[in-house]
Backbone as CSV, one residue per row, in Angstrom:
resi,resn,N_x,N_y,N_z,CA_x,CA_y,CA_z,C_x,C_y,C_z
1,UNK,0.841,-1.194,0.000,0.000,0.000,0.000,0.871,1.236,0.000
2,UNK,1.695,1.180,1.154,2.814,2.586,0.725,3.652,2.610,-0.416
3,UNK,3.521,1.157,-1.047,4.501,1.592,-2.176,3.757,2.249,-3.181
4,UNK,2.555,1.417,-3.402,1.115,2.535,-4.657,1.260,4.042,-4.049
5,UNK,1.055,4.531,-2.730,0.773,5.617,-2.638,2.190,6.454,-3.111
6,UNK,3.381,5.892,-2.772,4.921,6.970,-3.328,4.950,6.779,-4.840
7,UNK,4.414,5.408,-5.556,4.029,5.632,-7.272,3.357,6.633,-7.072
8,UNK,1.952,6.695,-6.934,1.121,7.968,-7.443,1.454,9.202,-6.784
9,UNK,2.627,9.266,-5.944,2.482,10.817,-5.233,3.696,10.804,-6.661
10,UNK,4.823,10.030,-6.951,5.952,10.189,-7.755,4.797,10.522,-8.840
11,UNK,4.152,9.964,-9.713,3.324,10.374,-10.989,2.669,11.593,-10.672
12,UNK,2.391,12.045,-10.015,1.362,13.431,-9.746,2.489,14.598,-9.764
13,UNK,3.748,14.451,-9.016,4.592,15.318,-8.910,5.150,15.398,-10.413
14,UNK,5.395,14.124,-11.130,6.125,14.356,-12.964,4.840,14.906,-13.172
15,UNK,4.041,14.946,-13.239,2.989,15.218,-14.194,2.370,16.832,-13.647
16,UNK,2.703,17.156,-12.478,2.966,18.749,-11.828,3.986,19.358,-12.320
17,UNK,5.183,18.977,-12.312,6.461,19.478,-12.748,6.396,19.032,-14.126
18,UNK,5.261,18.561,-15.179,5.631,18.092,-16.195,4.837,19.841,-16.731
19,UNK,3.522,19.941,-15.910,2.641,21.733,-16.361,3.483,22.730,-16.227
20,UNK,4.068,22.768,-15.215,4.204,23.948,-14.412,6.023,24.130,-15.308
21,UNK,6.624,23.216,-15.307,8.096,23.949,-16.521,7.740,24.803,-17.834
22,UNK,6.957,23.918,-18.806,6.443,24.896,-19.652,5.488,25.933,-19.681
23,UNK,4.517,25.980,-18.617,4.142,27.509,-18.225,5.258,28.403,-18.346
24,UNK,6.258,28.098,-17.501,7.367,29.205,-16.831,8.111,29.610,-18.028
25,UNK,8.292,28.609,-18.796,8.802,28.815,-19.923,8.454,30.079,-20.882
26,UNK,7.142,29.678,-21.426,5.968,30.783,-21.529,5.992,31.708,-21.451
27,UNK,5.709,32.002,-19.602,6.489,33.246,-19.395,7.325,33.913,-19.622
28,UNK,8.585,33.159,-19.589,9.626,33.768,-19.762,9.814,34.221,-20.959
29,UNK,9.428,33.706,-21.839,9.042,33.790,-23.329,8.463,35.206,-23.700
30,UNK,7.438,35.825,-23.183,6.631,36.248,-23.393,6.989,37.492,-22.414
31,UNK,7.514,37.135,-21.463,8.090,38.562,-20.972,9.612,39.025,-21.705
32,UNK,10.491,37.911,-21.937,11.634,38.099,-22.952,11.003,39.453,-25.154
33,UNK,9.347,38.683,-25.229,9.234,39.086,-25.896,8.516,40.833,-26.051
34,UNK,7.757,40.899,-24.873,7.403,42.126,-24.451,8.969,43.196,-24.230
35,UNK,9.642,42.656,-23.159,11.329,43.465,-23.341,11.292,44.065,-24.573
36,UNK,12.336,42.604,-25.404,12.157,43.704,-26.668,11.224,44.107,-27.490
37,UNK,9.832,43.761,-27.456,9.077,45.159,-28.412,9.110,46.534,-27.755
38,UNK,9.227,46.851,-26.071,9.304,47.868,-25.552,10.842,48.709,-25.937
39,UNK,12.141,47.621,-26.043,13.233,48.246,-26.609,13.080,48.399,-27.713
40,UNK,12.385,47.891,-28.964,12.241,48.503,-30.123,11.537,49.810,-30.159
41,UNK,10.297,49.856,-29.279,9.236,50.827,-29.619,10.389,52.494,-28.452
42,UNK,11.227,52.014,-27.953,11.594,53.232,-27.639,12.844,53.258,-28.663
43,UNK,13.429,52.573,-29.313,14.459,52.745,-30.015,13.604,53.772,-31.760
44,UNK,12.896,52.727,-31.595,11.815,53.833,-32.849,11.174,54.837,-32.383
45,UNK,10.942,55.284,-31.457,10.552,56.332,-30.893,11.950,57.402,-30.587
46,UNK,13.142,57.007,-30.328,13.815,57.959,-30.245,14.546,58.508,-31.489
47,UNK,14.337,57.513,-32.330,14.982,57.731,-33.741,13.978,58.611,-34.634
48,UNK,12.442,58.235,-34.331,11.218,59.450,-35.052,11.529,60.522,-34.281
49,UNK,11.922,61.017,-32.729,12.399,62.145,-32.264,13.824,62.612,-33.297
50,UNK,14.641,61.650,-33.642,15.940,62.676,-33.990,15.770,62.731,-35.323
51,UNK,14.720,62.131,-36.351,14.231,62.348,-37.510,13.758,63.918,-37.778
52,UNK,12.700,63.582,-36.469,11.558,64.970,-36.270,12.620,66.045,-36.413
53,UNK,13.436,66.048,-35.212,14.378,67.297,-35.291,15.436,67.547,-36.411
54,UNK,15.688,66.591,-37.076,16.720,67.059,-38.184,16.267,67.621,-39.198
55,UNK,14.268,66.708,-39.707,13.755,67.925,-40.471,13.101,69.292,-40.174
56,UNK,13.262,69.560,-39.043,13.162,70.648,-38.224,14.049,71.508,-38.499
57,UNK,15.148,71.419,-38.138,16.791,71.899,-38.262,17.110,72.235,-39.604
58,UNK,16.580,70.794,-40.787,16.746,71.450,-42.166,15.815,72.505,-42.712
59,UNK,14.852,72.690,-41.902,13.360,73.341,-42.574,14.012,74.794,-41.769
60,UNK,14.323,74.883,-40.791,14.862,76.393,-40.579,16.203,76.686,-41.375
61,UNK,17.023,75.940,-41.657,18.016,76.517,-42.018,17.894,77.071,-43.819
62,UNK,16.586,75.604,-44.166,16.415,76.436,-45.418,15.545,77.615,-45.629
63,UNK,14.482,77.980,-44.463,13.802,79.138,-44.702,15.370,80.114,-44.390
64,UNK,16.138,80.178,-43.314,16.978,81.609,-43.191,17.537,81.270,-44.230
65,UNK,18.306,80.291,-45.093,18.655,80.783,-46.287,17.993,81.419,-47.515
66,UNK,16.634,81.083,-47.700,15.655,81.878,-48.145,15.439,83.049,-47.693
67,UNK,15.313,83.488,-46.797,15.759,84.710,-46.446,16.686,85.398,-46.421
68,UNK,17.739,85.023,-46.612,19.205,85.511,-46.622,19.133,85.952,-47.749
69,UNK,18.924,84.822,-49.065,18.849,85.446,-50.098,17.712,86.594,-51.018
70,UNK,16.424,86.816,-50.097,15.744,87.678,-50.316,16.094,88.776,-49.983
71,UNK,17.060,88.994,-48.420,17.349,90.162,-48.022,18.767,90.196,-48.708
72,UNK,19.550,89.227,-48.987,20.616,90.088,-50.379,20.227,90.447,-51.568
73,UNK,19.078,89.867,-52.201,17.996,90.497,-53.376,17.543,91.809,-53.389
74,UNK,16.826,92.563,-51.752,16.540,93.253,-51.501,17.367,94.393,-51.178
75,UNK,18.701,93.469,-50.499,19.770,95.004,-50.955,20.437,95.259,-51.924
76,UNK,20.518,94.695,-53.058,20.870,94.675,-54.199,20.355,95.402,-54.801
77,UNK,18.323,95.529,-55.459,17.690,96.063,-55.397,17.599,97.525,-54.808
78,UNK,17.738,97.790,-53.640,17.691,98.911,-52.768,18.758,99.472,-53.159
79,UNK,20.045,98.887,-53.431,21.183,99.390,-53.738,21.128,99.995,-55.534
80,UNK,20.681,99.733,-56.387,20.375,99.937,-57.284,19.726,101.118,-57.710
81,UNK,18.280,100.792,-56.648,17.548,101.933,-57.023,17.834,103.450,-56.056
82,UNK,19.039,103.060,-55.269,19.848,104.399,-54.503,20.465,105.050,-55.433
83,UNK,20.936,104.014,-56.130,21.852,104.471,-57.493,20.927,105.261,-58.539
84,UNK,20.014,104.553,-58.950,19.044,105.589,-59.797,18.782,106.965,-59.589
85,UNK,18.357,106.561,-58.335,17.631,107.996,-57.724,18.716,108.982,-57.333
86,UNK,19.868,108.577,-56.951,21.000,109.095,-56.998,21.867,109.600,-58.171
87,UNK,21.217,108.946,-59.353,21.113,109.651,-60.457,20.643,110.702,-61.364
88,UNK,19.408,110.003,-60.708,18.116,111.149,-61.351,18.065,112.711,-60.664
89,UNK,18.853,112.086,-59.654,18.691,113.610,-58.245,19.964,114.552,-59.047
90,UNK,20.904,114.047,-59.442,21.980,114.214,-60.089,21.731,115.052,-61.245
91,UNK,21.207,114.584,-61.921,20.559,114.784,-63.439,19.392,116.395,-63.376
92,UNK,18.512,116.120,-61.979,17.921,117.261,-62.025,18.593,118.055,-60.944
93,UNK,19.609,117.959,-60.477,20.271,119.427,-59.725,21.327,120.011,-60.702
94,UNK,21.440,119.215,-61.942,22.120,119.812,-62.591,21.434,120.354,-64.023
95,UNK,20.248,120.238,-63.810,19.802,121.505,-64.549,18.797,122.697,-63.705
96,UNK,18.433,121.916,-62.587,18.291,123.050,-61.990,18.806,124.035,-61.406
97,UNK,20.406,123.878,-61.707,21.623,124.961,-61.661,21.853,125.800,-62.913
98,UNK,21.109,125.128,-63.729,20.751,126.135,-65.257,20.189,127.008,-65.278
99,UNK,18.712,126.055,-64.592,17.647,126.843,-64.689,17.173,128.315,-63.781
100,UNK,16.691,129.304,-64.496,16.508,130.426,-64.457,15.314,130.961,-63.375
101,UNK,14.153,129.639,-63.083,13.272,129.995,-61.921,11.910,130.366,-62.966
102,UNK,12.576,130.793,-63.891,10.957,131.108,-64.594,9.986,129.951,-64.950
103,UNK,8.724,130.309,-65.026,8.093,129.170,-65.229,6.717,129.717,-65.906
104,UNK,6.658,129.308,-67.338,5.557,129.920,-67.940,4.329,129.359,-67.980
105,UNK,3.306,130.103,-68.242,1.911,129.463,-68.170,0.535,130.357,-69.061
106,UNK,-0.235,129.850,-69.717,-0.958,130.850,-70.629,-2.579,130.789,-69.364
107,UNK,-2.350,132.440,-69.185,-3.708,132.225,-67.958,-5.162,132.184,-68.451
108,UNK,-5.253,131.566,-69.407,-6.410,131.571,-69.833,-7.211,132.653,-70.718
109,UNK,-6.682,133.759,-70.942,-7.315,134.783,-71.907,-6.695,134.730,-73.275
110,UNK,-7.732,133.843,-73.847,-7.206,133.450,-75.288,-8.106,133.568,-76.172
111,UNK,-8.652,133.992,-77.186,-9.601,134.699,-77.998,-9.372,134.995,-79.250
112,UNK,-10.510,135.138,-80.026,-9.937,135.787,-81.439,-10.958,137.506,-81.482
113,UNK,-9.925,137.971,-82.942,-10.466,139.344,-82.859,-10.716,139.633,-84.365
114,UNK,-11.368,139.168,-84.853,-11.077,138.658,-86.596,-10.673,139.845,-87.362
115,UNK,-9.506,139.401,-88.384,-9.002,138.529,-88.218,-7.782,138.001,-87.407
116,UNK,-7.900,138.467,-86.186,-6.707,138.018,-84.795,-7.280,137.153,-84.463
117,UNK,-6.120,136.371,-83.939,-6.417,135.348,-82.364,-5.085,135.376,-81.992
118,UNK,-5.504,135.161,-80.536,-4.669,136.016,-78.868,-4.627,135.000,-78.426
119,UNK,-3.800,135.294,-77.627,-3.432,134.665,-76.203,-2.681,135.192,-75.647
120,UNK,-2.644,135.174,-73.832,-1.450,135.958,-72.968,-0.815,134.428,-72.061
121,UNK,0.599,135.008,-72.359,1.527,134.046,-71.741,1.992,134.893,-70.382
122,UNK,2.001,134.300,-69.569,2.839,135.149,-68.171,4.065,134.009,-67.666
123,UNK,5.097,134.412,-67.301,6.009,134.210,-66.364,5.342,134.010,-64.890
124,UNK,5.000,133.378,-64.636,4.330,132.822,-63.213,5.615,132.197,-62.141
125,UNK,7.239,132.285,-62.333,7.670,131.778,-61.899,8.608,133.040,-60.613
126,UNK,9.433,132.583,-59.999,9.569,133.700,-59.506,11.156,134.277,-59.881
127,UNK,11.727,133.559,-61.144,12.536,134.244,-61.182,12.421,135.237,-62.778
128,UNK,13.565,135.785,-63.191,13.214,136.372,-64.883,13.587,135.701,-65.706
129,UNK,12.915,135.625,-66.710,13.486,134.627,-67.871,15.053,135.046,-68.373
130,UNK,16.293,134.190,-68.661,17.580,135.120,-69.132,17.647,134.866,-70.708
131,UNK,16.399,134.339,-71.313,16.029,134.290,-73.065,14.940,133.982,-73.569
132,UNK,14.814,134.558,-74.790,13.364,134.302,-75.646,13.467,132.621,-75.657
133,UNK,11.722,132.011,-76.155,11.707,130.886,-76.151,10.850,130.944,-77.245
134,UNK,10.485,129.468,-77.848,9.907,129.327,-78.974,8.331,129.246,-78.968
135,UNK,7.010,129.314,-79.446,6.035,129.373,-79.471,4.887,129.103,-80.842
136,UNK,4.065,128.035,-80.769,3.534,127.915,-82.408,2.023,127.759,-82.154
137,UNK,1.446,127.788,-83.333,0.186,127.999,-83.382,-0.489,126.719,-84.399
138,UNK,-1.411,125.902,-83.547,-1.642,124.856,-83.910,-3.247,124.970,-84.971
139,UNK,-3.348,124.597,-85.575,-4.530,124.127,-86.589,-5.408,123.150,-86.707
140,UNK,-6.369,122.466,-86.601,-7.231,121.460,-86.757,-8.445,121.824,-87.407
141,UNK,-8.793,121.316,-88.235,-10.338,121.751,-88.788,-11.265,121.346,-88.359
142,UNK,-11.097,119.979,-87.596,-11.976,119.743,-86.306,-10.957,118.616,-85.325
143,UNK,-11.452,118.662,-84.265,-10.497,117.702,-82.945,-9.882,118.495,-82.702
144,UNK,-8.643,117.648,-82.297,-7.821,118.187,-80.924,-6.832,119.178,-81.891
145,UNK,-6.610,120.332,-81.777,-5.384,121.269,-82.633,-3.897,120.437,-82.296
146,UNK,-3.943,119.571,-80.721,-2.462,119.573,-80.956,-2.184,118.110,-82.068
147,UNK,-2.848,117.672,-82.419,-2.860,116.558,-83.224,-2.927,117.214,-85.188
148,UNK,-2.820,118.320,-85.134,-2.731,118.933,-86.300,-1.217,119.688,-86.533
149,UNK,-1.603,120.404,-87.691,-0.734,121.109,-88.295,-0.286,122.773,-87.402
150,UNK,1.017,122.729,-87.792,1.377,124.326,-87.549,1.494,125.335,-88.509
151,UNK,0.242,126.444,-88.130,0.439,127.061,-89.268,1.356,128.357,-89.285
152,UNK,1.830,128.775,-87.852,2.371,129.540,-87.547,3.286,129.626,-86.692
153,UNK,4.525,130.332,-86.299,5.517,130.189,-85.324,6.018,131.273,-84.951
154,UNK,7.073,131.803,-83.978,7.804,132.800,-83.473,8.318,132.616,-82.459
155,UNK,9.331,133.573,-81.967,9.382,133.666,-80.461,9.094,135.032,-79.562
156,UNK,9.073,135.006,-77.986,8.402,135.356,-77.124,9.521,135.536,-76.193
157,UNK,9.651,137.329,-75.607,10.848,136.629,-74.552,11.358,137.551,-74.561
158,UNK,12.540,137.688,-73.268,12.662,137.587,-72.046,11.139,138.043,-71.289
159,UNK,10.548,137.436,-69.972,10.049,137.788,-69.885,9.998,137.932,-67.836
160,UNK,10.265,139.274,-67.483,10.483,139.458,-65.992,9.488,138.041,-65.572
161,UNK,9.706,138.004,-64.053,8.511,137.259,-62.976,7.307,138.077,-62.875
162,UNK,6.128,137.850,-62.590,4.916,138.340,-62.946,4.962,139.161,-64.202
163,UNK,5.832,139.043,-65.282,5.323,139.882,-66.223,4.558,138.616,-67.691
164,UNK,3.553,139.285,-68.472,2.964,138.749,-69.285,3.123,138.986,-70.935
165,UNK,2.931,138.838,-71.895,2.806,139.160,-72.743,2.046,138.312,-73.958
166,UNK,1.173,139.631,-75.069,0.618,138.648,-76.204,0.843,138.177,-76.685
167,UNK,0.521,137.038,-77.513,0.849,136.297,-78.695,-0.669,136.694,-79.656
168,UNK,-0.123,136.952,-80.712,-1.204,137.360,-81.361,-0.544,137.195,-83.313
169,UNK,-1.902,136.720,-83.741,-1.452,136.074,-85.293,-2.729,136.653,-86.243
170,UNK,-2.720,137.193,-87.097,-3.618,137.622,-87.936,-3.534,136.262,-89.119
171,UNK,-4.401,135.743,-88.961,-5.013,134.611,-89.932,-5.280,134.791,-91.529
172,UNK,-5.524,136.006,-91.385,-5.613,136.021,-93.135,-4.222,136.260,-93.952
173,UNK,-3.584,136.337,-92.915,-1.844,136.157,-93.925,-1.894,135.102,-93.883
174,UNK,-2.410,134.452,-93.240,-1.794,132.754,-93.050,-2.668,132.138,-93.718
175,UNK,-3.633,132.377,-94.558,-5.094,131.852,-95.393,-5.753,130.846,-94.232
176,UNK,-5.679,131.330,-92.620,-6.768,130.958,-91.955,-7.799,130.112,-91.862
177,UNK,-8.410,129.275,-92.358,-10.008,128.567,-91.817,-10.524,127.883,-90.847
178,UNK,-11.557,128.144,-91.111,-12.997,128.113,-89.764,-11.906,126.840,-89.225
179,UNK,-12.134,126.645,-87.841,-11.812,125.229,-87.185,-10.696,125.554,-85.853
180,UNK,-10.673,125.115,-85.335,-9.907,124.889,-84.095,-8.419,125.301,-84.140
181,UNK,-8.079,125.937,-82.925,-6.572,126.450,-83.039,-6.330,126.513,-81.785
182,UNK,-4.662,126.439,-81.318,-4.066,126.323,-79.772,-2.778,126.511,-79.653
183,UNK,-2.683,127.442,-79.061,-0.690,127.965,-79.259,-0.267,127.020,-78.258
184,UNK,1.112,126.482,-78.831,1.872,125.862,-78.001,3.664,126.561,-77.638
185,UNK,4.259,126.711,-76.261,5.065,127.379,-76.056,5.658,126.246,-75.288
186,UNK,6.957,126.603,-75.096,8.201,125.779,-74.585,8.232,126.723,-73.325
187,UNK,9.266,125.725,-72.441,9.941,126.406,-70.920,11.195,126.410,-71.425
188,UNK,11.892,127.720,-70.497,13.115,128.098,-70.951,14.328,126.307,-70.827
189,UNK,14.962,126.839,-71.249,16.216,125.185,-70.806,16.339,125.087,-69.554
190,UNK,16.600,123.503,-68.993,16.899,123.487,-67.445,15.462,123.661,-66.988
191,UNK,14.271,123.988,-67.258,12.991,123.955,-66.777,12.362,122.219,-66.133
192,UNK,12.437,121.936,-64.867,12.175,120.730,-64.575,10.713,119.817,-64.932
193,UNK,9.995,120.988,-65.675,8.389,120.665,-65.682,8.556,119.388,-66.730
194,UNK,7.728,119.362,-67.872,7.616,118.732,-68.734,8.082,119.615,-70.190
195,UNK,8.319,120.458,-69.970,9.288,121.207,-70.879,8.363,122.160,-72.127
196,UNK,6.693,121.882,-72.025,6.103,122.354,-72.875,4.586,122.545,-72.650
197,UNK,3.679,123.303,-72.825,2.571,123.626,-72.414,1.894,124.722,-73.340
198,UNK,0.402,124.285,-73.113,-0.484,124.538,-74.650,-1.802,125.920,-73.926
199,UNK,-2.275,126.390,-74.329,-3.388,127.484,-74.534,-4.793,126.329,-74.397
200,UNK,-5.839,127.429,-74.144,-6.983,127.017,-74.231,-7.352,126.610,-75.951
201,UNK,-8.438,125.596,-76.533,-8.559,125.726,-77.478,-9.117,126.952,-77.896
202,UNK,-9.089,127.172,-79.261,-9.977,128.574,-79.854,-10.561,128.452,-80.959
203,UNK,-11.882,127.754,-81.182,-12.754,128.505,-81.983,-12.636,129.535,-82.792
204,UNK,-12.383,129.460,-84.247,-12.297,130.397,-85.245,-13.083,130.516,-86.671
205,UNK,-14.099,131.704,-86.770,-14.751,131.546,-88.196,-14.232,132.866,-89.003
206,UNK,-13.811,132.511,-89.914,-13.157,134.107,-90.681,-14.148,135.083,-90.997
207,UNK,-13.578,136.458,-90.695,-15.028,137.247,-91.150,-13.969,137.831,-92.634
208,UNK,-13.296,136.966,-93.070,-13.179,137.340,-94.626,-13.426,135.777,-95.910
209,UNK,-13.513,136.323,-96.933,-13.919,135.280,-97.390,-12.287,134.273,-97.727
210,UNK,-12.030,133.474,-97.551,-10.858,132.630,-98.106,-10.469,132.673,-99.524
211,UNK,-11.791,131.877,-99.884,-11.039,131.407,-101.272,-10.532,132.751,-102.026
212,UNK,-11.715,133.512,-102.319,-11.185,134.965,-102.431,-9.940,135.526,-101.997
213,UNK,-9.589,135.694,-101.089,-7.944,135.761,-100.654,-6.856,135.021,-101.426
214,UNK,-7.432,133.588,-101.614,-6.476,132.604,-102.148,-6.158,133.667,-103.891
215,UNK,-7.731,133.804,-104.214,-7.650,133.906,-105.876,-6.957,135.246,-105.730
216,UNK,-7.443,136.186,-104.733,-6.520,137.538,-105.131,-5.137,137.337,-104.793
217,UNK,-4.339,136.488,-103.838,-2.874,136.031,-103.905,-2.583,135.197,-104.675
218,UNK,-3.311,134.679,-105.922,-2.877,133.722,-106.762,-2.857,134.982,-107.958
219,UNK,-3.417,136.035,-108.298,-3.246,137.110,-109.299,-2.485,137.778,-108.879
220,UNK,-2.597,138.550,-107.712,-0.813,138.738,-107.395,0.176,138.628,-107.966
221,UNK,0.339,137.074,-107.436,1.235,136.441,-107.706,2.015,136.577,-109.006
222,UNK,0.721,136.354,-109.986,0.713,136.050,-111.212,1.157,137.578,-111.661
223,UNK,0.289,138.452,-111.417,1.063,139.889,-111.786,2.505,140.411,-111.333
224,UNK,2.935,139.505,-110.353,4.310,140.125,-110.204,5.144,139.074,-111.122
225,UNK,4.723,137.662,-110.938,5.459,137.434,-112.535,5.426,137.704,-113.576
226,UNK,4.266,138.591,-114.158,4.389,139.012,-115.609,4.829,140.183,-115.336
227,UNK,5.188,141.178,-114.354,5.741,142.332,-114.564,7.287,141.895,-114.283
228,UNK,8.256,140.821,-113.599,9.132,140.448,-113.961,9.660,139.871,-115.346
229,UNK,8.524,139.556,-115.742,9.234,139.192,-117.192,8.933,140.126,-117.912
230,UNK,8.187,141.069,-117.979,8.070,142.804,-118.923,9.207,143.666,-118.793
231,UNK,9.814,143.485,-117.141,10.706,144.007,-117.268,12.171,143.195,-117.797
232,UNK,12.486,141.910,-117.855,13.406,141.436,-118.430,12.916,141.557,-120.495
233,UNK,11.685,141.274,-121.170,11.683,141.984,-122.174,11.736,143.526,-122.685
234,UNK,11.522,144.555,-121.430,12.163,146.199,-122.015,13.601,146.200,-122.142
235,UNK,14.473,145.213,-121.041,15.677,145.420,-121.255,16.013,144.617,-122.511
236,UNK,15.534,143.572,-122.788,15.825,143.241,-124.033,15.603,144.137,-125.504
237,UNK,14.415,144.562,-125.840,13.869,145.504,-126.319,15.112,147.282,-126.552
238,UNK,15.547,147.389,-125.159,16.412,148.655,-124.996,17.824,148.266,-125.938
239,UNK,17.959,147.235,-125.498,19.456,146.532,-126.007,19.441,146.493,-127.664
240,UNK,18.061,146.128,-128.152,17.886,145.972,-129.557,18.191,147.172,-129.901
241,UNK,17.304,148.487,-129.374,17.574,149.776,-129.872,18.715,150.339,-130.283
242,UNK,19.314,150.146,-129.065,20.882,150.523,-128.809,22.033,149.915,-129.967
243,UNK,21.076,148.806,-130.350,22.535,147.957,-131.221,22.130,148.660,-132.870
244,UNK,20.487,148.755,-132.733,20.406,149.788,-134.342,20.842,150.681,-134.142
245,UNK,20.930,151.728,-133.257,21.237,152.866,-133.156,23.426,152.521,-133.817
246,UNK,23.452,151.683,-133.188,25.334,151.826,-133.215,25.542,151.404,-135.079
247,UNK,24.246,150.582,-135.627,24.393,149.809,-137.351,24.297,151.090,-137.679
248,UNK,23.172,152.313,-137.232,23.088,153.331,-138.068,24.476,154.070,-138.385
249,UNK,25.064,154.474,-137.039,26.080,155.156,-137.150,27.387,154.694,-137.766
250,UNK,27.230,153.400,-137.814,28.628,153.018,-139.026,28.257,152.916,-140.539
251,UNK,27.016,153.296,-141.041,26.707,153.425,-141.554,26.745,154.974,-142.255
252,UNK,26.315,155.524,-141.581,27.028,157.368,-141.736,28.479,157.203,-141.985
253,UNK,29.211,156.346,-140.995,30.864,156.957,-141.496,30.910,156.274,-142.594
């Protein structure tokens, strides 16, 4: 009887120690395998940290180089246009060391007086003009006169500070017609403006007849060429005389 009972306590104990080794095993297994997924998952976790930061590190260093090179663009630029303007400043102090201070302007009283048309130019500037300047008289038969012809020109000048003076054109020397007209005048040299400036337009109807003008300067005309050539045939004519007169007299001796 005690020997059955130390068999079955011996079989119960192999067959206890036969469960209980590979449990432990198991375990060990399974905590061996937890270890390392926790050393992987911090080894990948510290490596997505030094990933994170290097494209961090590259993403600033390429914006300040983007910037670096916008702000050397920008002084390049800046430097450039110092230079321009440092040019241009250049360019106009050296004619405004020319320039005289005058500054002309037509004040608006511009009119015709048939057959005149006027206009007054003044010196509005505050210094005196130190020369005449040029001045023309524009034509259109309809629209804008400065988009036309010039039918007339002169100059205008010296002219003190506040002082003014007319421009004035009689149209029927100039064979005149009905239609639009606008004097245009220059600023002396060295003038920083735009260098040129125009009159009000002016409305013009002739109180003479044209064509008539034309036909009596076309007979004119015509009469001073036939009295140039009357007078080159008397001298011809005189010369003839003169040469019978000299046949007669060798003729007497």
């Amino acid at each position: 009887m005690k020997f059955r009972e130390k068999r079955f306590f011996i079989i119960f104990m192999a067959l206890t120690l036969a469960l209980i080794l590979p449990i432990n095993r198991i375990d060990d297994y399974s905590y061996a395998v937890s270890e390392n997924a926790s050393e992987q998952g911090k080894e990948n976790s510290q490596s997505g940290r030094e990933k994170s930061e290097k494209q961090k590190e590259k993403g600033e260093k390429d914006e300040k180089d983007e910037k670096d090179e916008k702000g050397s663009g920008n002084s390049s630029n800046a430097s450039e246009n110092e230079g321009s303007k440092s040019e241009d400043n250049m360019t106009i102090g050296d004619n405004s060391a020319s320039w005289d201070k005058s500054s002309l302007l037509f004040n608006g009283n511009s009119g015709t007086d048939c057959p005149y048309i006027y206009t007054i130019i003044e010196n509005g500037g505050s210094g005196d003009m130190t020369g005449s300047v040029v001045w023309e008289l524009y034509y259109s038969q309809s629209g804008n006169p400065k988009n036309g012809q010039v039918i007339a020109s002169g100059t205008f000048g010296p002219l003190d500070s506040g002082q003014s003076e007319e421009l004035r054109v009689d149209l029927q020397n100039h064979d005149g017609e009905a239609g639009n007209y606008m004097f245009k005048a220059y600023q002396i040299d060295g003038h920083p403006g735009t260098g040129v400036l125009w009159s009000n337009g002016i409305g013009f109807t002739p109180c003479y007849d044209v064509d008539q003008d034309n036909q009596d300067n076309q007979d004119n005309q015509d009469d001073q060429d036939d009295q140039d050539n009357g007078d080159g045939s008397d001298d011809s004519d005189d010369s003839d005389d003169s040469d019978d007169s000299d046949d007669s007299d060798d003729s007497d001796d």
